[in-house]
N, C-alpha and C positions, 0 to 999 in steps of 0.2 A: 598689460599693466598700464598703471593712469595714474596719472598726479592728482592727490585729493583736493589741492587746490583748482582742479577744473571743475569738479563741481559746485563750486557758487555761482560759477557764470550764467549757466546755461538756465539759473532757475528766477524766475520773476520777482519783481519786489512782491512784497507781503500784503494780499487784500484779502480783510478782516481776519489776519491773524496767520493764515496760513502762505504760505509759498509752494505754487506748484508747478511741476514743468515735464517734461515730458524724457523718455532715454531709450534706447533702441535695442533692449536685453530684456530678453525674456525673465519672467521671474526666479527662473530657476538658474540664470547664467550668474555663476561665480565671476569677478574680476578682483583684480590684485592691484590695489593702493600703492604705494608710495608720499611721502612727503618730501617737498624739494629738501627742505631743508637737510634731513634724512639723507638724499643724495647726494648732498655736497658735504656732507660729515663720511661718509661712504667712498666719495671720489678724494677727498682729502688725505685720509686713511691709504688707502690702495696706494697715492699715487706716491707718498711718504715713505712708507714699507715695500716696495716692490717686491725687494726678493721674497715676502711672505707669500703675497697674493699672485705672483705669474704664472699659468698655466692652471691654480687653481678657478672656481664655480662659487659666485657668491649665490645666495640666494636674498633677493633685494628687497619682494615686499613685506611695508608694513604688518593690512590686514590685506584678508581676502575674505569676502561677503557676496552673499547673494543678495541681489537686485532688490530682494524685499526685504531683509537682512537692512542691506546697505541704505535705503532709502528711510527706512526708521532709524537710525543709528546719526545720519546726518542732518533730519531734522533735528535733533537737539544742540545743534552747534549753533553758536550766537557768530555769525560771519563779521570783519568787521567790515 
């Protein structure tokens, strides 16, 4: 799992138009997103209700995408 917010970092500013950068997952490797924000509405939640959530299994991610999936999907984000 990965916070969606790590991928702005890793990708270069924008020459002529495009942003490109490189990732270590083959095309076919699924990973599973999360958004912070997402996990602190999540950890707020749990920590509020205990007795709902103890001993229970959240399941946390957002999305989950493949490498080539995921990489088309975040170019159209306007980062700010």
């Amino acid at each position: 799992m990965s916070f969606i917010e790590n991928w702005r970092y890793p990708l270069p500013q924008a020459t002529n138009g495009e942003r490109v950068g490189s990732a270590a997952l083959d095309e076919d490797t699924s990973l599973q997103m999360i958004a912070l924000t997402d996990t602190g509405q999540i950890a707020a939640c749990t920590f509020g209700h205990p007795d709902e959530f103890i001993g229970t299994k959240l399941e946390t991610a957002g999305d989950e995408l493949m490498r080539g999936k995921k990489i088309r999907a975040l170019a159209h984000i306007r980062w700010l």
